[in-house]
TILO-530685 format. One record per residue (C-alpha): residue in one letter; x negated, y, z negated. Coordinates in steps of 0.25 Angstrom, whole numbers, padded with zeros to 4 digits, always signed. Each point is the difference from the previous one (the first is absolute). Layout:
% residues N
AXYZ/...
% end
This chain:
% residues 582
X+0025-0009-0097/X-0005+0010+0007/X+0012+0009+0001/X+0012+0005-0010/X+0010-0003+0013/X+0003+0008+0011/X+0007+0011-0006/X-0011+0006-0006/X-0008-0001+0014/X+0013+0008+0005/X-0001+0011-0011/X-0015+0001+0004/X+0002+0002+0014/X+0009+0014-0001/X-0007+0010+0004/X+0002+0017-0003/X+0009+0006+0011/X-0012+0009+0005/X-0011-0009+0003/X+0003-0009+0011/X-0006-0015+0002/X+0001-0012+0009/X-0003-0011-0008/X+0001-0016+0003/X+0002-0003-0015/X+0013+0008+0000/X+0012-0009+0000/X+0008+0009+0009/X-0004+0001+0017/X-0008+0011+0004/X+0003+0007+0013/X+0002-0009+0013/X+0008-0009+0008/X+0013-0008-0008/X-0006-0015+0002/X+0014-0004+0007/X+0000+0011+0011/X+0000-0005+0014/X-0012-0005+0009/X-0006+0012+0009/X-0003-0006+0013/X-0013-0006+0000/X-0009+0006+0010/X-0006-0014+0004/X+0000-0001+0015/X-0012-0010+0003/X+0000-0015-0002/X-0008-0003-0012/X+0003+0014-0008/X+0011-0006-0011/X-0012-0014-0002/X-0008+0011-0003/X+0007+0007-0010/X-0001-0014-0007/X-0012-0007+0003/X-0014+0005+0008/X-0001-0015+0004/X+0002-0014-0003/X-0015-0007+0000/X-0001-0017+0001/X-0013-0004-0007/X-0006-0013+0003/X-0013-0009-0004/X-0011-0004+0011/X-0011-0007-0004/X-0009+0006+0006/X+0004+0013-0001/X+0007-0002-0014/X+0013+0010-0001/X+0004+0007+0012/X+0013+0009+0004/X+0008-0010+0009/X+0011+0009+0005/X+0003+0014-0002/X+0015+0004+0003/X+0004+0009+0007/X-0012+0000+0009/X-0001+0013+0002/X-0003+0003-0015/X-0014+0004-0003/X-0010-0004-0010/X-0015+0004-0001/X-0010-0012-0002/X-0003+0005-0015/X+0017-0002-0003/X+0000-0012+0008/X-0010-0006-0009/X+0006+0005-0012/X+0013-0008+0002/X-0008-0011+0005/X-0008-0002-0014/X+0013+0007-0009/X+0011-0012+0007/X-0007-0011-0006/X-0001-0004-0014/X-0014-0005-0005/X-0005-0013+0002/X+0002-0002-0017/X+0015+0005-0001/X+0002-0014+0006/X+0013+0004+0005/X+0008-0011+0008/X+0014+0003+0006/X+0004+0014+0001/X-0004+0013-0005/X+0005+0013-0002/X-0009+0012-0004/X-0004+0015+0005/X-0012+0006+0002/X-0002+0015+0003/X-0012+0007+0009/X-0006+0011+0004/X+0005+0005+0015/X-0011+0004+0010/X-0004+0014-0001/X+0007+0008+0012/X+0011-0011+0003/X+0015+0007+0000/X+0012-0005+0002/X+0006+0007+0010/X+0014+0000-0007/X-0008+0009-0011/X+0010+0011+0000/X+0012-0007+0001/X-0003-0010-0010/X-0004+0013-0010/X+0015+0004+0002/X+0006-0013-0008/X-0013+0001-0010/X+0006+0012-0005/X+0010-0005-0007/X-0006-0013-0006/X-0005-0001-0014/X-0016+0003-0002/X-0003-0014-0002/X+0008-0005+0013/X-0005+0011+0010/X-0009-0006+0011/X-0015-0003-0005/X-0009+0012+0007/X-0013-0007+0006/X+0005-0013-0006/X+0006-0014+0005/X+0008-0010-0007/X-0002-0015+0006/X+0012-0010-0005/X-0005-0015+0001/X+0007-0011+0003/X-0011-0011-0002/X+0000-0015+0004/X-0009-0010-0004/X+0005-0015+0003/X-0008-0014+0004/X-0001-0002+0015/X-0007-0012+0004/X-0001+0003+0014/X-0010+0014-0004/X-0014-0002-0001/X-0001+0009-0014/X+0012-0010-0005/X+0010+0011-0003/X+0008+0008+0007/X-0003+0015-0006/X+0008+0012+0007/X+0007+0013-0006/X+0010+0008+0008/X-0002+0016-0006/X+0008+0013+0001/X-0008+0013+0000/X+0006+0011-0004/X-0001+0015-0008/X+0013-0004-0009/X-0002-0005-0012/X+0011-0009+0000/X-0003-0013-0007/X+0010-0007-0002/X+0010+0005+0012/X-0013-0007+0009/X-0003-0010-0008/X+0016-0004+0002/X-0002+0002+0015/X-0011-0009+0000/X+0006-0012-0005/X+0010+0002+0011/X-0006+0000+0012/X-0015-0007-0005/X+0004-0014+0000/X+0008+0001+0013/X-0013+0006+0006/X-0009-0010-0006/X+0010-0011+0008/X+0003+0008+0014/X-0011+0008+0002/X-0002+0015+0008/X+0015-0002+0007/X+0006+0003-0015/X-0011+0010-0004/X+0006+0008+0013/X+0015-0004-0004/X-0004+0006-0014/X-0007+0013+0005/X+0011+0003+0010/X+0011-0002-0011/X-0009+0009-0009/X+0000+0011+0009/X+0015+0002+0001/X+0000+0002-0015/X+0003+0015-0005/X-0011+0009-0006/X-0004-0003-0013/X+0009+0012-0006/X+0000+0001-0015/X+0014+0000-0007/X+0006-0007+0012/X+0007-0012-0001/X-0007-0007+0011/X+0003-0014+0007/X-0010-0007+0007/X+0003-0014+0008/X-0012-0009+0003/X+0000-0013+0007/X+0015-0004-0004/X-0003+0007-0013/X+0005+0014-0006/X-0008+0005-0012/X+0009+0013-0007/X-0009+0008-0008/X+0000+0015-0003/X-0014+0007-0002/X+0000+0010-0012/X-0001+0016+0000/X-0007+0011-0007/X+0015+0003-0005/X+0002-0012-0006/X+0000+0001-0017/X-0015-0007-0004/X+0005-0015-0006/X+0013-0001+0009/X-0001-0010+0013/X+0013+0003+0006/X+0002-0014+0003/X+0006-0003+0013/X+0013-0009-0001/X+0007-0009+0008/X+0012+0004+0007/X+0011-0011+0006/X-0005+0007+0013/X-0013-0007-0001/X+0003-0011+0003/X-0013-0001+0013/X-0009+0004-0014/X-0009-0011-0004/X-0008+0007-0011/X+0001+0012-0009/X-0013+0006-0005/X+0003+0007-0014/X-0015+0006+0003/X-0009+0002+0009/X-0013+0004-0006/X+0001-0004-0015/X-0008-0013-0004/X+0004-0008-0013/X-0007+0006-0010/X+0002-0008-0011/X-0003-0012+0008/X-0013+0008+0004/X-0004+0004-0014/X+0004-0010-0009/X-0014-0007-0001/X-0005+0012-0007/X+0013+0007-0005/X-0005+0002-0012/X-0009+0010+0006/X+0010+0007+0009/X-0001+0015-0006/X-0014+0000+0001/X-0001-0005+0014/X+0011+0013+0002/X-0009+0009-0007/X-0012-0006+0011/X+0007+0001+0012/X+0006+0013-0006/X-0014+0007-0001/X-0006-0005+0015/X-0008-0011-0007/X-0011-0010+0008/X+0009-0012-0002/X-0003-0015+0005/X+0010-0011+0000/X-0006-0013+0001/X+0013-0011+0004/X-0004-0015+0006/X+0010+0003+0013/X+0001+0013+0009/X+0016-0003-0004/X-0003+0003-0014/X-0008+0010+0002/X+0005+0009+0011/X+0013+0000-0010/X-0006+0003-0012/X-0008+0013+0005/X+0014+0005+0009/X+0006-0002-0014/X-0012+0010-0007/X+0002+0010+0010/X+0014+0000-0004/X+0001+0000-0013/X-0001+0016-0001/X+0010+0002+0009/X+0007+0011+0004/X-0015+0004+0000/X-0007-0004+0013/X-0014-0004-0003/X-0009+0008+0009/X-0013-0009-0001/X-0003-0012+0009/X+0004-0015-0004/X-0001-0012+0008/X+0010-0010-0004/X-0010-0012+0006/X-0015+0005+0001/X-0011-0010+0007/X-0015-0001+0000/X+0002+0004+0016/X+0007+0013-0002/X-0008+0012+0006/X+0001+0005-0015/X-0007-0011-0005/X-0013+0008-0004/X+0008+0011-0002/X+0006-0006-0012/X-0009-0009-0005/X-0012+0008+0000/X-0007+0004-0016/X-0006+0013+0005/X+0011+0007-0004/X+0014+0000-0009/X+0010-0009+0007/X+0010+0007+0008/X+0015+0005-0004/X+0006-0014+0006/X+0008-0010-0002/X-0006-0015+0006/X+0006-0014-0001/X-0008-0011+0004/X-0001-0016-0001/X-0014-0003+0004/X-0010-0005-0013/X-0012+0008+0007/X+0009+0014-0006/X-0001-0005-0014/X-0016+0003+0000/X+0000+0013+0011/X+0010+0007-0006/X-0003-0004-0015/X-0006+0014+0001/X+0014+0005-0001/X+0009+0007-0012/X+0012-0007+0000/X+0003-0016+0007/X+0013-0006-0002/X+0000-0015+0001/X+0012-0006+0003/X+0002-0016+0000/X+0012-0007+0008/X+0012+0008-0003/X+0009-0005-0009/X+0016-0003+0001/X+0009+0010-0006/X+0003-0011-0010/X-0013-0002-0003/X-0007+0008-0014/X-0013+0007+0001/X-0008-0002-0010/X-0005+0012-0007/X-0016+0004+0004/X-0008+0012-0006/X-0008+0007+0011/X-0013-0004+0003/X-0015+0005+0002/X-0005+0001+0014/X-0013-0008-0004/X+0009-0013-0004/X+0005+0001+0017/X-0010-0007+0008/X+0006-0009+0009/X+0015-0001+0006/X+0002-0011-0008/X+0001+0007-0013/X+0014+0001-0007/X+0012+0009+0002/X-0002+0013-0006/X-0004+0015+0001/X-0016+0003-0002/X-0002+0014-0004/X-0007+0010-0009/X+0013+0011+0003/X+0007+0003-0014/X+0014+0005+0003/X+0005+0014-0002/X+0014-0004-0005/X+0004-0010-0011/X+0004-0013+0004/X+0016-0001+0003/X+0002-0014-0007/X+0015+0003+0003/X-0001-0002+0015/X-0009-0013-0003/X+0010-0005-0009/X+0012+0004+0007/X-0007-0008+0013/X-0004-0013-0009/X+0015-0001-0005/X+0005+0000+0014/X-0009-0013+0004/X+0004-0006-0012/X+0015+0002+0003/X-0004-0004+0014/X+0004+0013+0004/X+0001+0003+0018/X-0011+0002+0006/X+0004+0013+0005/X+0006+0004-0011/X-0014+0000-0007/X-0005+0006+0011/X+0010+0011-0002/X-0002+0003-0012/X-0017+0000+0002/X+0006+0011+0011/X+0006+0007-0008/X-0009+0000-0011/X-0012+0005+0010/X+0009+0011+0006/X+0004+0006-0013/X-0014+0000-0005/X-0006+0010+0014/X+0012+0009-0002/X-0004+0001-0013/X-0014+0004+0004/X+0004+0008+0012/X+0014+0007-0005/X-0009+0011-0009/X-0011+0001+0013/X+0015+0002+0010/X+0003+0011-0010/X-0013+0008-0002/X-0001+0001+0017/X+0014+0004+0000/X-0004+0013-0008/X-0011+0001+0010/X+0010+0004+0010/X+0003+0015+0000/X+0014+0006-0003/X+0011+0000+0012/X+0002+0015-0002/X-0015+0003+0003/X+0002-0006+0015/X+0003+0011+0008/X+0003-0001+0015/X-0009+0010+0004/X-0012-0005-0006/X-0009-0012+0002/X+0005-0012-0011/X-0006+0003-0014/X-0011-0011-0002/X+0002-0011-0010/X-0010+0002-0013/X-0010-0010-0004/X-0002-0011-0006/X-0005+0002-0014/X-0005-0011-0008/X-0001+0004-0012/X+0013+0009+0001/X+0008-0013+0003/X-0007-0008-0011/X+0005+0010-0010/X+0015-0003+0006/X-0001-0014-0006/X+0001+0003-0014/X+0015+0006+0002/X+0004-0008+0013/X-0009-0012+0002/X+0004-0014+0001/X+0004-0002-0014/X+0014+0006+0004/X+0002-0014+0008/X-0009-0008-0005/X-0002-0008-0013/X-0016-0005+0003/X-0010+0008-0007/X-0014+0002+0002/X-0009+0010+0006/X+0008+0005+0011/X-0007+0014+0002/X-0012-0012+0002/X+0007-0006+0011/X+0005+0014+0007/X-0015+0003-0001/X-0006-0012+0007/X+0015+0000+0011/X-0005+0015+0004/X-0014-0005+0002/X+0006-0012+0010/X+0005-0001+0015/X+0013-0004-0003/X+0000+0015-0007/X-0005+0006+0012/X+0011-0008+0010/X+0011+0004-0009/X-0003+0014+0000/X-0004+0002+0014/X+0014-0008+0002/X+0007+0010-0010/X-0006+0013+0005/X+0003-0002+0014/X+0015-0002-0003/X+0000+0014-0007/X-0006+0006+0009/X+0011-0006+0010/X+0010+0005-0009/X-0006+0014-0002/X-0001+0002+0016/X+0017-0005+0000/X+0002+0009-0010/X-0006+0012+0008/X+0008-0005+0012/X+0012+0001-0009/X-0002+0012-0003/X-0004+0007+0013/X+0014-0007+0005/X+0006+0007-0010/X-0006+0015+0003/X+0010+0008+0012/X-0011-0002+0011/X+0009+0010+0009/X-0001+0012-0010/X-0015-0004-0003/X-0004+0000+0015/X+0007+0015+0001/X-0008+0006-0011/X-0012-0004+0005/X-0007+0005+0014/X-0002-0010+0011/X-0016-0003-0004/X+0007-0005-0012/X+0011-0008+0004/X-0007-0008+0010/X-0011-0003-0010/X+0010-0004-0009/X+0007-0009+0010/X-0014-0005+0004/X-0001-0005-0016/X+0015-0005+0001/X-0004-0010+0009/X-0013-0004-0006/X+0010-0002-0013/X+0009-0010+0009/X-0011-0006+0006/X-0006-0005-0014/X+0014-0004-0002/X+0001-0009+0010/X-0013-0007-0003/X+0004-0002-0014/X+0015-0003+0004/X+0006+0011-0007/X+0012+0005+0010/X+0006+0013-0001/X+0008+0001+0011/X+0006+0012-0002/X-0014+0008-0001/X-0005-0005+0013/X+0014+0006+0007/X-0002+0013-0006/X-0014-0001+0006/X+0006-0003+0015/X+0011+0010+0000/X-0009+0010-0006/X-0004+0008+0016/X-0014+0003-0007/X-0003-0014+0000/X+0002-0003+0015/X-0009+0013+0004/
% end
């Protein structure tokens, strides 16, 4: 396995007392709210503001024959779309015509928004984003489309089939809580029509806000779904699993998740290669997944992307790519290299115009957890020519790492002992967790160092700066605290650190990092200037002074509203200070 246990993961998170650090590895909460403390009121006075914390709209799309797909309804009327994201959900709703998908169909997609397009609930909405985990804040300049697609015989249509999806669109990336919202009220739309869509809208909007750590409870048409949406606080691997109280007796459902896809399930037709495929999606690799349902592959690319979680991964991935998709050239083109994204498509013509690419990940019909996979060695490129061809992973890319045959085994033993699905799926979980805290602890510690010492922050001087990154001074970290503390994997590790550092998930994660100290270095020097007797300071100085240092007392307080740090007490010094009302 990847990991010698949790303890050692603990012994390697402690950090000296004078250096100071906000981590998301660390196992104990940083500084911010307790996730039971009561509700604030919620500024939403307008009609429409809490739907909109939730959902941007919900979009039905239909089929015309003469003008092929087309945006039927868009609920509430007043939302807007430009043409470009019309069409983009139009072409994303449907599955190809060769998936051959009859009945119903759930999948995702995710597109780019229109440049200049806000939301006007920006701000508040950032304020319940600053609490959420990296890989569960709203998708900046991105939306997510969930699908509820059905395709069933009609005699009385011309085309033969009756062929409509009902979609929500929105910038949270909250799979499987929509999904579950979609089977609710999908079927009883296909049957009533725009009278429940309203119905649905309107009991949506008196939902609360999406607050992560909040137990929330949310009634829909004669329905409550409970659910509670994780925190940056949260220790990584624990899901804080809601549970029913005898109270509950109105809840119909309990989500144990709302993000999380099965990952075994997703994996399991190439989980002999799941470490590589790690390693890929590690480094920002041009990946392709070739699936014969949008299903399938929407599934399997969410499941790549998290797979190094707690990392976010900063480069783009479309869960369900088509040969419409205003990236199409983009992508596809052979001019230059293939871009640091993640595609899933379904359509044959892919196969030959992106053959071109590093890495394609073919994945048949998934298999049932009971089910064994048979064992396949990875593939060259020039052997994938059409969609047709078998299961597999075609690529040149040798693995940094050794091969962890414990994890492979430990998985093959539990579908012969017809081990839960979701236990399996915990335990691949698990597995991936404890293999990116592996890689990310030693990088957590060398950017802690980079933070300067609390006694050099004095409350009269601008923050000290944080030092920079050096590559080669963090490379020569590893050989006494590297990975091999927590991890049993060998290989070229200082390889992998190279190629990460070269790669925008490096670049994400640092920028993430360094802003949070930065943060902390501005609420460390507010500490300390509420520590310092203003009183005495204002006398020794002449009155030039002391209004220029009031002037820069408000600026402090100013950058700590915007960044939420509150230090209430400095800001009544400032207002009973009679320099400061002059």
């Amino acid at each position: 396995m990847a990991s010698q246990g949790s303890e050692g993961l603990e012994e390697q998170l402690e950090e000296p007392e004078d250096t100071l650090r906000v981590s998301p590895a660390e196992e104990m909460p940083v500084e911010g709210p307790p996730a039971l403390e009561e509700p604030e009121q919620e500024p939403l006075l307008l009609p429409w503001d809490r739907f909109s914390s939730w959902l941007h709209c919900i979009c039905v799309v239909g089929f015309d024959l003469e003008l092929g797909q087309a945006v039927e309804v868009i609920y509430p009327h007043h939302s807007r779309l430009t043409e470009k994201e019309k069409t983009s959900i139009c072409y994303l709703s449907f599955p190809d015509s060769n998936s051959g998908c009859l009945g119903d169909t759930q999948f995702c997609f995710r597109f780019r928004q229109a440049a200049g397009s806000k939301s006007s609930l920006g701000c508040f909405l950032d304020h319940f984003d600053r609490d959420a985990p990296v890989c569960l804040k709203r998708d900046q300049g991105y939306y997510y489309g969930y699908v509820y697609f059905r395709q069933v015989r009609d005699k009385t249509l011309k085309r033969g089939y009756f062929q409509k999806s009902l979609v929500l669109i929105s910038k949270l990336p909250y799979v499987t809580f929509f999904h579950s919202l979609l089977k609710l009220i999908a079927p009883e739309y296909f049957e009533k029509q725009e009278p429940f869509l309203e119905a649905a809208c309107n009991d949506i909007d008196r939902w609360p806000t999406p607050c992560p750590g909040k137990i929330l409870t949310l009634p829909i048409m004669g329905v409550v779904m409970k659910l509670r949406i994780p925190t940056c606080y949260d220790k990584p691997g624990t899901s804080q699993l809601v549970q029913s109280a005898p109270s509950d007796s109105l809840v119909s459902i309990v989500l144990p998740t709302v993000h999380e896809v099965d990952l075994f399930r997703c994996f399991h037709p190439v989980f002999f290669h799941i470490q590589m495929l790690w390693e890929l999606v590690l480094l920002s690799e041009a990946l392709v997944v070739m699936a014969p349902s949008p299903a399938e592959s929407s599934d399997t690319v969410l499941a790549l992307v998290s797979c190094i979680s707690p990392l976010r991964y900063c480069s783009d991935f479309r869960p369900y790519f088509t040969i419409h998709d205003s990236e199409f050239k983009e992508y596809t083109t052979r001019t230059q290299a293939p871009p640091s994204v993640i595609l899933g498509v379904t359509n044959p013509f892919f196969a030959k115009t992106l053959q071109h690419w590093p890495h394609i990940i073919r994945i048949g019909d998934m298999k049932q957890a009971g089910e064994m996979a048979k064992q396949m060695k990875v593939k060259k490129l020039k052997n994938l020519k059409t969609l047709d061809s078998k299961p597999g992973v075609y690529t040149a890319y040798k693995p940094f790492l050794n091969k962890d045959e414990d994890i492979i085994k430990q998985l093959q033993k539990g579908v012969q002992q017809k081990r839960p699905s979701a236990a399996q799926n915990a335990i691949l979980r698990r597995y991936f967790l404890e293999l990116t805290q592996s890689f990310i602890i030693p990088l957590e510690r060398y950017v802690a160092s980079l933070m300067p010492l609390q006694k050099s922050i004095s409350p009269w001087k601008s923050p000290p700066q944080l030092r920079p990154f050096n590559q080669e001074e963090f490379m020569k970290t590893l050989e006494k605290a590297g990975p091999q503390l927590t991890s049993r994997l060998k290989g070229d590790w200082i390889g992998l650190y190279r190629q990460f550092l070269r790669s925008p998930n490096f670049d994400g994660w640092f920028r993430n990092r360094r802003k949070e100290m930065m943060q902390k270095l501005e609420a460390l020097h507010l500490e300390a200037l509420c520590e310092e007797d203003l009183q005495l300071r204002i006398q020794k100085h002449t009155e030039v002074e002391t209004v220029d240092l009031v002037l820069k007392l408000k600026e402090k307080l100013t950058q700590a509203d915007i960044v939420h740090l509150k230090f209430c007490y400095l800001g009544v010094v400032i207002v009973m200070s009679p320099e400061a009302s002059n």
